[in-house]
C-alpha positions as CSV (number, residue, x, y, z in Angstrom):
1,X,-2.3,19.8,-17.0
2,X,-0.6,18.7,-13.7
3,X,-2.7,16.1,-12.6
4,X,-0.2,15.0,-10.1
5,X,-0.6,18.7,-8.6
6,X,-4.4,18.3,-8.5
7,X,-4.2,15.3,-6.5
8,X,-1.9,16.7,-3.9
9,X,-4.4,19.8,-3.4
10,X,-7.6,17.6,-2.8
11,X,-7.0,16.6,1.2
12,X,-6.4,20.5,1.7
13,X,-9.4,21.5,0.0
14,X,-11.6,19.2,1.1
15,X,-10.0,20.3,4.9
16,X,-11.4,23.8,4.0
17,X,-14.9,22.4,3.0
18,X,-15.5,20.6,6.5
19,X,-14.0,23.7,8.3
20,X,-17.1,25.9,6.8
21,X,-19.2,23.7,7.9
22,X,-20.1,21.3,5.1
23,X,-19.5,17.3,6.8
24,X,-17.2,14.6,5.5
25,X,-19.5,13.1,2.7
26,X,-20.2,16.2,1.1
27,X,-17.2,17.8,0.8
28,X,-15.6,15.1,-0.6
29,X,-18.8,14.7,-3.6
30,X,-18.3,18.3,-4.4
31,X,-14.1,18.2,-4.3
32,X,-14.4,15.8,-7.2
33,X,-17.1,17.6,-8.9
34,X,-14.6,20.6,-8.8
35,X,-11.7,18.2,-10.1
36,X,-13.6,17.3,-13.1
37,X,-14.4,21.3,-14.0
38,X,-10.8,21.5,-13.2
39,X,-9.9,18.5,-15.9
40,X,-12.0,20.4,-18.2
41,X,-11.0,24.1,-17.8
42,X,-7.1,23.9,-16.5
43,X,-5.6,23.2,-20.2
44,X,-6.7,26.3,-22.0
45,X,-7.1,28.2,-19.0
46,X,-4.9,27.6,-15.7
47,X,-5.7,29.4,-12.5
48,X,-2.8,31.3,-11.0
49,X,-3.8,30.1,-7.6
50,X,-5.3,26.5,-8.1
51,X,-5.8,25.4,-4.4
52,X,-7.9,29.0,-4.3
53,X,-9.7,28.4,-7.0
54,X,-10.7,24.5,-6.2
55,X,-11.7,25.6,-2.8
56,X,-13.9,28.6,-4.6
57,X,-15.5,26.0,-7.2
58,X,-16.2,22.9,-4.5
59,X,-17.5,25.7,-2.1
60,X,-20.4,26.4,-4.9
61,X,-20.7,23.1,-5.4
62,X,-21.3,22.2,-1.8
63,X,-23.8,25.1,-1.4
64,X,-26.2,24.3,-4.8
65,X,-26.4,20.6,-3.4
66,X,-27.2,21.7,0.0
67,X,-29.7,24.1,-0.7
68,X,-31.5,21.8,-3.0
69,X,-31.6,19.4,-1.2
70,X,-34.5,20.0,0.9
71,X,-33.9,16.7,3.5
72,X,-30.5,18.4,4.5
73,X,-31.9,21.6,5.0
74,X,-33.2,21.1,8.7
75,X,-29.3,21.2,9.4
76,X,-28.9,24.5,9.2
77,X,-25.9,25.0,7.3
78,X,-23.4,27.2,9.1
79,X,-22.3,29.6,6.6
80,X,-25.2,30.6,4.0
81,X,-23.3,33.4,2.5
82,X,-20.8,32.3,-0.5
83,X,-16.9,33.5,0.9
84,X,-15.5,36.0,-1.8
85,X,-12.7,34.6,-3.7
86,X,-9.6,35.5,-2.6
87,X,-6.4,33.6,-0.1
88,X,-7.4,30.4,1.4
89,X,-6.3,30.1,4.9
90,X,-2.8,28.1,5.4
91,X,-4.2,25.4,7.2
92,X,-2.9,21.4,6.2
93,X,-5.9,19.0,6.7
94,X,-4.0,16.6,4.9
95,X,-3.0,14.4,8.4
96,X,-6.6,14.6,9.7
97,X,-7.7,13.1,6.6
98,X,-5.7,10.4,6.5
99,X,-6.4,9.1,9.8
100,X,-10.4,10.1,9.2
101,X,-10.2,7.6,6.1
102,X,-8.1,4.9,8.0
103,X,-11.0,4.8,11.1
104,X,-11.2,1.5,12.8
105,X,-14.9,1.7,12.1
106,X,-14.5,1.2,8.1
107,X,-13.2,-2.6,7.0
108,X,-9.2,-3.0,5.4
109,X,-11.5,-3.0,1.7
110,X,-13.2,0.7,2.8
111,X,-10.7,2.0,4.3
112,X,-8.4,1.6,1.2
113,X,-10.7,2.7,-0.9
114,X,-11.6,6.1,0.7
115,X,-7.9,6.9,0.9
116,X,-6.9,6.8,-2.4
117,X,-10.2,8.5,-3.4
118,X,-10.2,11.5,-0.6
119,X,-6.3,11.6,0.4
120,X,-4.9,10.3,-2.8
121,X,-7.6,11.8,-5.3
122,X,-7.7,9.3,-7.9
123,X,-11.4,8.7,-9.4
124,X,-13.9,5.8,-8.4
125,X,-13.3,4.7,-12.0
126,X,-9.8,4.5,-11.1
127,X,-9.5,2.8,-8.3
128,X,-12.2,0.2,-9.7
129,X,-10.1,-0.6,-12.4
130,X,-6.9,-0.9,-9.8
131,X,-9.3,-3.4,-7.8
132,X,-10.7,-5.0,-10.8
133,X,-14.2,-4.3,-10.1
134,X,-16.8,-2.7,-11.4
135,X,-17.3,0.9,-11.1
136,X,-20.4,0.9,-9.8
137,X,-19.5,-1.9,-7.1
138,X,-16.7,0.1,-6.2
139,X,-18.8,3.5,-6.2
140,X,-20.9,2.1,-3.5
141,X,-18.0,1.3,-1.5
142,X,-16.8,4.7,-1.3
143,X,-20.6,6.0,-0.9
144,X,-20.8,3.3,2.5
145,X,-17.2,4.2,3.7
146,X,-18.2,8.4,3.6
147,X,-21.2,7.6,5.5
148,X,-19.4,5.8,7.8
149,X,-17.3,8.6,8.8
150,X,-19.5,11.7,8.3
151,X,-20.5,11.4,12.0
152,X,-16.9,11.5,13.5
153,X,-15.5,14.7,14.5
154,X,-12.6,16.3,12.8
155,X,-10.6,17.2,14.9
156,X,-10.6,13.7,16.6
157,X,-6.6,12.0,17.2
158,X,-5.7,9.4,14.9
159,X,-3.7,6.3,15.2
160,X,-0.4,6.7,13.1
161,X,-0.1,2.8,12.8
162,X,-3.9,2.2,11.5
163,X,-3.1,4.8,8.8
164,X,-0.3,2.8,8.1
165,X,-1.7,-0.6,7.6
166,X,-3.7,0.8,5.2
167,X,-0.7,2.0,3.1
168,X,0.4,-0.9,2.9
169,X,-2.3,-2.3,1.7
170,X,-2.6,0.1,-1.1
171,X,1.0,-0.9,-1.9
172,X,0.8,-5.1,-1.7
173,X,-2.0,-4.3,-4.3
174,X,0.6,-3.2,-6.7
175,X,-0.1,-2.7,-10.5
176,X,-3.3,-3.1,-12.9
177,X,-6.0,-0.6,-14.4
178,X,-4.2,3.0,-15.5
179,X,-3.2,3.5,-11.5
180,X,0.0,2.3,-10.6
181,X,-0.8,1.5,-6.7
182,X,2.5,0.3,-5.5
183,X,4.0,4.4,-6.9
184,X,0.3,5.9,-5.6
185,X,1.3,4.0,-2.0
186,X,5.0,5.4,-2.2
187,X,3.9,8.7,-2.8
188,X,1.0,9.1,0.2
189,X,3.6,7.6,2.4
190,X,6.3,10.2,1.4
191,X,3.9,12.7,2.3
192,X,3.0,10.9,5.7
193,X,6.5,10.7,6.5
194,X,7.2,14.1,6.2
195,X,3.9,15.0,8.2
196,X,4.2,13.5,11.2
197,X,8.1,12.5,11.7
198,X,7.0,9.0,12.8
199,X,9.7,6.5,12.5
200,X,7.7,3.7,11.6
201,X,6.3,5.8,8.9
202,X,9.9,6.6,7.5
203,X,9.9,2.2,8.0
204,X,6.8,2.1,5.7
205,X,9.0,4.2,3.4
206,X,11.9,2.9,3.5
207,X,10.2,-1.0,3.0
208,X,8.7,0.4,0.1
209,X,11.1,1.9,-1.6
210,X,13.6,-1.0,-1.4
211,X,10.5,-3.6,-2.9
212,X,9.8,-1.1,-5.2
213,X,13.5,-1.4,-6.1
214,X,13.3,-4.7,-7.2
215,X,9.9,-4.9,-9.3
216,X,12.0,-4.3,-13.0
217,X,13.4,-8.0,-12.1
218,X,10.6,-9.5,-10.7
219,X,8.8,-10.8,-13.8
220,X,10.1,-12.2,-17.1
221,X,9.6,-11.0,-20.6
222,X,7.0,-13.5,-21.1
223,X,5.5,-12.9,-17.8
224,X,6.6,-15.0,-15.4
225,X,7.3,-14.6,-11.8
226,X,11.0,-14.9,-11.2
227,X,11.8,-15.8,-7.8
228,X,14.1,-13.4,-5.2
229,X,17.2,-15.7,-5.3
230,X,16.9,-15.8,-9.7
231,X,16.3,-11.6,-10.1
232,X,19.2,-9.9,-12.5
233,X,19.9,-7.7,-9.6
234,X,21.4,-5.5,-12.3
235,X,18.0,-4.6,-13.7
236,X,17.3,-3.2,-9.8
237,X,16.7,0.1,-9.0
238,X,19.7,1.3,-7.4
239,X,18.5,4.9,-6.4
240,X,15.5,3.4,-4.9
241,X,17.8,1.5,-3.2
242,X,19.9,4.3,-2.1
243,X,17.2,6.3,-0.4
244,X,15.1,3.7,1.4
245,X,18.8,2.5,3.0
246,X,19.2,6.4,4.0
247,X,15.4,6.8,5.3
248,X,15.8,3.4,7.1
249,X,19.0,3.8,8.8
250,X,17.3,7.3,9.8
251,X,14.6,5.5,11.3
252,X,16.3,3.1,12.8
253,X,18.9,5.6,14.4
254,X,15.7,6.9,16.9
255,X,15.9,3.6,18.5
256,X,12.3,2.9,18.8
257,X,12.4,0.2,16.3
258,X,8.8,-1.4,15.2
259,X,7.9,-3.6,12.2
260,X,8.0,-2.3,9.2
261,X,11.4,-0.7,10.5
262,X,12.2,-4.6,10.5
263,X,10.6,-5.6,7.2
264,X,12.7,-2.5,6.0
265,X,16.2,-4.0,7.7
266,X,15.3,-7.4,5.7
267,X,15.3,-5.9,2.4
268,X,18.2,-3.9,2.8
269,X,20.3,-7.0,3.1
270,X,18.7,-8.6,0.8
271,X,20.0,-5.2,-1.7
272,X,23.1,-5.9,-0.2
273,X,23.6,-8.7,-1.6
274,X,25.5,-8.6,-4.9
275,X,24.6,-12.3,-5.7
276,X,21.8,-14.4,-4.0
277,X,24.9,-16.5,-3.1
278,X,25.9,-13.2,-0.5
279,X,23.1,-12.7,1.6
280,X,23.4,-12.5,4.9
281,X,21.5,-15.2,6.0
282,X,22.1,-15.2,9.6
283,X,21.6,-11.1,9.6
284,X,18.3,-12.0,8.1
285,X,17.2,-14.8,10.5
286,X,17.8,-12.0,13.4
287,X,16.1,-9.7,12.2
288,X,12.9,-12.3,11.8
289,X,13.5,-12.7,15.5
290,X,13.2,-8.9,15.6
291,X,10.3,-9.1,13.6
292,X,8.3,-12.4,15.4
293,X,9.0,-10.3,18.9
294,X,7.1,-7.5,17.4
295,X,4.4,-8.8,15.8
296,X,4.3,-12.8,17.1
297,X,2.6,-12.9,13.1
298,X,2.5,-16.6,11.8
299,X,3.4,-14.9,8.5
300,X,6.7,-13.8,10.0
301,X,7.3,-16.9,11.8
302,X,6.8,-18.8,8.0
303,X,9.8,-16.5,6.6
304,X,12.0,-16.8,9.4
305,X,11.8,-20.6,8.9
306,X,13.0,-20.4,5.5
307,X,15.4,-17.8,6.3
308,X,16.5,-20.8,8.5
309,X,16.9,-22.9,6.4
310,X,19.5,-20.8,4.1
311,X,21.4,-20.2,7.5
312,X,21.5,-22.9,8.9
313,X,20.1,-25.9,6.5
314,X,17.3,-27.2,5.0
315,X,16.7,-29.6,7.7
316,X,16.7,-26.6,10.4
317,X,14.1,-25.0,8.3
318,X,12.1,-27.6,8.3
319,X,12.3,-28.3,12.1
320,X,11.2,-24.4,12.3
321,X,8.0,-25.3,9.7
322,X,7.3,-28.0,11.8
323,X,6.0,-25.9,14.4
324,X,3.6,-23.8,12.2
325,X,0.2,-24.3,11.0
326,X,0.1,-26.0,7.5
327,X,-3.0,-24.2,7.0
328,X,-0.8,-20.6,6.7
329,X,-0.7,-19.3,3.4
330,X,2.4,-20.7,1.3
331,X,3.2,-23.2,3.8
332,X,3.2,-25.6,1.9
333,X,5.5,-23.9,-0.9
334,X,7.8,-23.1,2.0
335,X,8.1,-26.9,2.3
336,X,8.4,-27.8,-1.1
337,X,11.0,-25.6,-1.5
338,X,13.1,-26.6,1.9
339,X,12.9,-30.2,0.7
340,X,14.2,-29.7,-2.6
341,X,17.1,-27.9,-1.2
342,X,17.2,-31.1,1.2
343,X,17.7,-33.5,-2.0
344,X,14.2,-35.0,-1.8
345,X,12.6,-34.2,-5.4
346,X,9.5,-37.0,-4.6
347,X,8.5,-34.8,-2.0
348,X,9.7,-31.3,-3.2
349,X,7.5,-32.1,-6.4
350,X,4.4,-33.0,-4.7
351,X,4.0,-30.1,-2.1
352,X,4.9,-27.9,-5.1
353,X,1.8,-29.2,-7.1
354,X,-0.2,-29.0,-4.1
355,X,1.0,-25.4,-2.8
356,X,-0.2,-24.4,-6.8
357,X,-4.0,-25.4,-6.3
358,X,-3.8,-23.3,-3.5
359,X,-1.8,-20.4,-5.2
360,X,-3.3,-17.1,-4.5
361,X,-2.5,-15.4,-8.1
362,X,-1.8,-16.7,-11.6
363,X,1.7,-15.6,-11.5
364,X,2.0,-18.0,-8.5
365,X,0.7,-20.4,-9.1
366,X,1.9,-21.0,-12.6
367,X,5.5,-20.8,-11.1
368,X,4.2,-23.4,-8.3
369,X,3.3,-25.6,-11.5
370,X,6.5,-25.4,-13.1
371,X,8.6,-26.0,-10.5
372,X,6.5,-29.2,-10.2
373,X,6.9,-29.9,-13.5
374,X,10.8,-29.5,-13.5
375,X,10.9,-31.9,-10.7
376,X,8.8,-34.7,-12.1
377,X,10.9,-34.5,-15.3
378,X,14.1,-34.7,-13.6
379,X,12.9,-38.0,-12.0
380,X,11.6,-39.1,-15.3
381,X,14.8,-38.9,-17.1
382,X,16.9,-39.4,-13.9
């Protein structure tokens, strides 16, 4: 069975559910009660029309609950009389949907959830075991976010660059459970690039695509993190690479440049490079100014003094730390790692140990460690 095909058909059909009348919540309950009739029945007997046929099946669904339900009933349900089977109306709900789930009434948590439950059609077990959660926790979740939303109105604008920020969300999340999130985040994008012909959604792409380029490199046979500048850029995706340069530079051609646009122009030269050696350090600090212009984000502002620092010096990228928060995330790694470039292992060796009790993952912070630990042993035996 084409499970990939199911999950592109649940936004339209759930689009068809709330255009007869049923709201958000329950559509989306009975659209998943289809899916799993569908898992069932689709091997030994396929449907020649499958969006048909999940619109029929989450249509009956929707009507059994409603009519037994007797608090819903006051409601009135619009239509009472089961639609005969037949063509479902070429209608794409998918956009709506995707800016319904992204509301700035739901949390980052919420909103991320509903999406790749309702847009992206994975299961609450799936998407629990992405999160590392329980299925029930995450279940309730869902159930909050749907309620959330079941009083907005569906034909209601939605903001591109909130639907965004959610997708990449979904993507930073990258890999655990049976879902891979960072692929699930490429595809939904794709499809939201192609929707609305929004350049900073072909930037979302394109940044994707070009990170997504890289992951075969980014982690050791044994499981370690293996930094940017120490990748075998050989084991890199080079038709990953290939596409999100094409989609960016299309982008980018609109001249209405925003941010992920910018994040996007940093990784391209970063693919550019053949050797860590080879990047385009001083490309990459402009951009960063690009970027901080944008967005003003401390995060930014952190990268661009380390992208300093390769341009122009360790001792410039420190002056450019200097002016930032030490309480920002990785801060303090930042440091370790401009000081060690600017020959002071005493120092380089304690921020390193420091930035790793702050580490915000395993992988992290066990590569924090050990660069700590190579330090201190060079000044042992030095």
């Amino acid at each position: 069975m084409n499970e990939s095909l199911l999950r592109e058909l649940v936004p339209a059909v759930i689009g068809v559910l709330v255009r007869r009348g049923a709201d958000f919540a329950a559509a989306e309950d009975a659209v998943q009660d289809a899916l799993l009739e569908a898992v069932r029945g689709w091997p030994d007997d396929p449907p020649r029309d499958p969006k048909g046929w999940l619109v029929t099946v989450a249509w009956r669904k929707f009507l059994d609950v409603a009519r037994a339900d007797a608090s819903r009933r006051h409601r009135e349900i619009r239509v009472e009389v089961e639609p005969m089977p037949g063509p479902v109306e070429a209608v794409d709900d998918t956009l709506r949907l995707y800016f319904l789930c992204a509301h700035p009434s739901l949390t980052p948590a919420s909103a991320v959830a509903l999406t790749l439950r309702a847009v992206g059609g994975l299961t609450t077990r799936q998407i629990a075991l992405a999160y590392l959660v329980p299925e029930a926790t995450m279940a309730q979740r869902i159930s909050r976010a749907k309620r959330t939303v079941s009083g907005v109105r569906f034909n209601q604008p939605g903001d591109v660059a909130t639907v965004l920020r959610v997708l990449y969300l979904v993507f930073n999340e990258g890999y655990s459970g049976d879902v891979d999130l960072a692929a699930e985040a490429i595809r939904l994008t794709r499809q939201l690039a192609a929707k609305t012909n929004h350049e900073e959604a072909a930037g979302l792409l394109a940044l994707m695509l070009l990170h997504h380029a890289r992951r075969p490199a980014r982690m050791s046979s044994d499981g370690r993190l293996v930094p940017l500048a120490e990748q075998d850029r050989g084991r890199w995706n080079t038709r990953l690479i290939a596409e999100g340069v094409d989609v960016l530079q299309a982008a980018l051609a609109r001249d209405r440049l925003g941010e992920f646009q910018a994040q996007a122009a940093i990784a391209a030269l970063h693919a550019d490079a053949q050797a860590a050696e080879e990047t385009d350090w001083v490309q990459i600090v402009e951009w960063y100014d690009e970027l901080v212009r944008l967005t003003d984000s401390p995060v930014a502002r952190l990268n661009r003094a380390v992208a300093v620092g390769e341009a122009d010096g360790p001792r410039a990228g420190l002056a450019a730390l200097a002016l930032l928060d030490p309480a920002l995330p990785r801060h303090t790694a930042a440091a370790a790692y401009l000081h060690e470039r600017d020959g002071d292992p005493v120092t380089a060796a304690r921020l390193y140990a420091e930035a790793a009790r702050s580490a915000p993952n395993l992988p992290e912070r066990d590569h924090l460690t050990r660069q700590a630990a190579r330090l201190n042993a060079q000044l042992r035996t030095g």
